[in-house]
C-alpha positions in Angstrom: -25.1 0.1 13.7 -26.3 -3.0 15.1 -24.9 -6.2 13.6 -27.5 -8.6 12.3 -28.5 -11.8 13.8 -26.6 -14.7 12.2 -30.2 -15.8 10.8 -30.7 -13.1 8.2 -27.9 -13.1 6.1 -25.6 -15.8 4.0 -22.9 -12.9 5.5 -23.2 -13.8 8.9 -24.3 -17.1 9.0 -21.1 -18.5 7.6 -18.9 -16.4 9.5 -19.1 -18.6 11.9 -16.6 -21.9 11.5 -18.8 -24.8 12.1 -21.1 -23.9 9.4 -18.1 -22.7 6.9 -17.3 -26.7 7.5 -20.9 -27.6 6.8 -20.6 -25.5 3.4 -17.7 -27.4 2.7 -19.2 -30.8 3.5 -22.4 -29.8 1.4 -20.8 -28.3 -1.6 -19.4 -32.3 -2.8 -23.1 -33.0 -2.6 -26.0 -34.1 -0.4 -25.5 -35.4 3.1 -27.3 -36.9 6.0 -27.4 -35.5 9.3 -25.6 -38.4 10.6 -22.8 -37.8 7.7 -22.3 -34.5 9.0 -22.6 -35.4 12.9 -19.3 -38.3 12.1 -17.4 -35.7 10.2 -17.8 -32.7 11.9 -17.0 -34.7 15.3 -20.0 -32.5 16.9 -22.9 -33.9 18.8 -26.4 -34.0 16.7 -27.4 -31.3 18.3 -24.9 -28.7 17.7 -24.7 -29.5 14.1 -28.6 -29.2 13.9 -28.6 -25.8 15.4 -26.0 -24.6 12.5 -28.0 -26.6 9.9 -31.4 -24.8 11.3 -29.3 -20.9 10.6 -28.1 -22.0 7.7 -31.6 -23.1 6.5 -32.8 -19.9 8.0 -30.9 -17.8 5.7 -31.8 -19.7 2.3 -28.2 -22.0 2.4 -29.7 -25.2 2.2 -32.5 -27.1 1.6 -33.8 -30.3 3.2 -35.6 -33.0 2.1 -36.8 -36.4 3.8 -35.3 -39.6 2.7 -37.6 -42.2 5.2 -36.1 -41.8 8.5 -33.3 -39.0 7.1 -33.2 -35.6 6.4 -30.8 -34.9 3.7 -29.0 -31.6 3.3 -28.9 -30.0 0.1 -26.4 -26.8 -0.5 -28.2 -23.8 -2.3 -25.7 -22.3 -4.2 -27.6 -19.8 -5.4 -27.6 -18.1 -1.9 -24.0 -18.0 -2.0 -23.6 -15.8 -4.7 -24.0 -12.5 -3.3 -21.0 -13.8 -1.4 -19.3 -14.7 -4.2 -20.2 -11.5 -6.1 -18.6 -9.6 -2.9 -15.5 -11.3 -2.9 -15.3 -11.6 -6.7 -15.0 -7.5 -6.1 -11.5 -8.2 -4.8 -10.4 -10.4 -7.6 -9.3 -7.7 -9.8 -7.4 -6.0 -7.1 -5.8 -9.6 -5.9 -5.1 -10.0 -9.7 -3.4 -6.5 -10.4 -1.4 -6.5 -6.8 0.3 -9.8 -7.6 0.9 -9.0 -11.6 3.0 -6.2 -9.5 5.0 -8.3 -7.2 5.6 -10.6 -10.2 7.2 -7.5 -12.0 8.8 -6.7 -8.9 10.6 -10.0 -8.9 11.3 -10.2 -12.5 13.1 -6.9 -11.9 15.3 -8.8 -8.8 15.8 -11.7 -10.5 17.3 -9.8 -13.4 19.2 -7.5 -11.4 20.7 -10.7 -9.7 21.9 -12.4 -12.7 23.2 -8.7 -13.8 25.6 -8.4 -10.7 26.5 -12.2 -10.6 28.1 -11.7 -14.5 29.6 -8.7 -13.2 
């Protein structure tokens, strides 16, 4: 199967690492181009390119401030990320509720041998 292009899906758009950091950036709250530019450490045009994809795919929205264009995260887009990784929760949840049992069962069995 064919793997989509990075402009049709939240899924692939962020997989790249750039535009994870853009997320980041974004989800404190509306930023300038230039913001992102000085933080990122990119040149103007690289970080447009990865804000254009992840406009593309619904991510953010942009608005004009006079000479800016401020950059808006839609978090509504994220969530059928978050509802795919919330899938895991329970399992993350259930696996560590085991290794905590696991190490309530050392940390007895150490004080055990240590009166012994």
């Amino acid at each position: 199967m064919a793997r989509a292009a990075t402009t049709t899906d939240a899924f692939n758009a962020v997989a790249e690492p750039r535009r994870r950091q853009i997320v980041d950036l974004l989800a404190n709250g509306e930023r300038a181009v230039g913001d992102l530019v000085q933080e990122l450490a990119l040149g103007q045009p690289q970080v447009s390119k990865h804000l254009r994809v992840l406009r593309e795919v619904g991510l953010l929205t942009v608005r004009d401030q006079g000479r800016q264009r401020l950059y808006r995260l839609n978090g509504l887009a994220l969530k059928p990320i978050h509802d795919w990784v919330s899938s895991y929760e329970r399992l993350w949840s259930e696996r560590f509720e085991l290794l905590d049992d696991v190490l309530d069962d050392l940390t007895k069995q150490q004080a055990d041998d240590s009166d012994q």
